[in-house]
N, C-alpha and C positions, 0 to 999 in steps of 0.2 A: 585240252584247256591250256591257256594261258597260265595259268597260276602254277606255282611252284611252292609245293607244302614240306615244312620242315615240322622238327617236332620241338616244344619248347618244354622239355621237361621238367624243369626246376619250378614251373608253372601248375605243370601238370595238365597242360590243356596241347591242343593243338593252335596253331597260328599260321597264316596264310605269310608267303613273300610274294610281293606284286612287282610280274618283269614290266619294267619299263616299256610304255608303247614309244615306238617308233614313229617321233615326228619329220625326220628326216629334214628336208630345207624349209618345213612348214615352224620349225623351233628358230628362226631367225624372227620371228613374228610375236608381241604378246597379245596381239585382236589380230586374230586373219577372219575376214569375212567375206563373203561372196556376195551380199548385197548391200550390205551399209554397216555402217558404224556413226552413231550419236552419243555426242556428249554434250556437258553445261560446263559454262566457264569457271568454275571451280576443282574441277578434274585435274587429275594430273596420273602420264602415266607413264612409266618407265620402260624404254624397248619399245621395238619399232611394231609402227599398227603399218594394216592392209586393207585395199578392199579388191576382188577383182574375180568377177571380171566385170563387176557393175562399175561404172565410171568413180572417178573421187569427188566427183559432185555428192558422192553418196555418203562421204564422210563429214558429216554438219558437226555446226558447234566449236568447230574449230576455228581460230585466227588463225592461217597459212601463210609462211612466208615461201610461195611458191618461184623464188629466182631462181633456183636451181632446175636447170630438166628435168633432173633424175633421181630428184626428190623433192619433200614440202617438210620444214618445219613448224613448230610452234611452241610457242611459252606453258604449252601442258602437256609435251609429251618433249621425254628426256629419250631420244630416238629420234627417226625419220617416218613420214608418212610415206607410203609407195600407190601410186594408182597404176592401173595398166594406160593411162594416157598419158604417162611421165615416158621421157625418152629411150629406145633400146638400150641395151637390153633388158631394161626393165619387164614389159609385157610376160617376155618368154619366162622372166624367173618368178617371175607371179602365178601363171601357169601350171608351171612345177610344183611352185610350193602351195596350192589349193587342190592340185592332184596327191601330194603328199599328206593333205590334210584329209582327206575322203580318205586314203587308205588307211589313217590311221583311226579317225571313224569309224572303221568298219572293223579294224581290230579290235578296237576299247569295245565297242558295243556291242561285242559274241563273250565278255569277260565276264565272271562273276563279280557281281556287287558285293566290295566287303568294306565299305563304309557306314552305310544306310543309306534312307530313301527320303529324297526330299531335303537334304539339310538345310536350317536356316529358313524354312519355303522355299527355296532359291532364291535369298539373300545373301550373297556372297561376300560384300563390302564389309571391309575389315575383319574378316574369319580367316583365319591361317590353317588349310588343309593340309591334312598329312597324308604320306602316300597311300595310295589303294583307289579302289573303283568307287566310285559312286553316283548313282541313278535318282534321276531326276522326272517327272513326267507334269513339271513345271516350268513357266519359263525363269531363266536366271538373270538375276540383275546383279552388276560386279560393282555396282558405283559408293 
């Protein structure tokens, strides 16, 4: 297991430390997705989104101020938007960082759950998670 157990005595109980997964170059990202990403014009989001290897036509809802090659801005996201049809080397580091996302995919989700199940229904928006696992077998919405 992932998990690394300490003992909190003073409590009298046991308590789990949850080791950080490994996002590797997929943490320069706060929405990495491989097929889309939608939002409404009232959104606003901090740190840079992705989509790829589905074109950034698949990122709706956005104003893009797409002058740049090698990126897209907009008035909702305090970051940069990345397509893999933005200029090299873009592509290849898009690439990386959604193969970095699967493997860490595949780490979190052999972990034990020690938040609960379901939080919020997977209503995410404006909830402030604390660290540890937690499982979902809903879909989630962060808006």
């Amino acid at each position: 297991k992932n998990i690394a157990r300490h003992g909190a005595a003073s409590q009298g109980k046991q308590s789990e430390a949850v080791v950080q997964v490994d996002l590797r170059t997929a943490a320069n990202y706060v929405i990495l997705a491989k097929t889309g990403i939608s939002t409404v014009p009232s959104s606003s989001i901090t740190g840079n989104i992705s989509v790829s290897p589905a074109a950034g036509t698949y990122m709706t809802g956005f104003n893009f101020d797409k002058s740049s090659p090698e990126f897209w801005t907009s008035a909702q996201i305090t970051g940069f938007a990345f397509s893999p049809t933005n200029s090299p080397p873009v592509p290849a580091i898009l690439t990386t960082a959604v193969s970095d996302m699967e493997t860490a995919y595949a780490d979190a989700s052999q972990r034990t759950n020690t938040e609960g199940y379901n939080i919020g229904a997977g209503n995410l928006g404006g909830l402030t998670l604390t660290t540890g696992v937690y499982t979902f077998n809903t879909d989630i919405n962060i808006g």
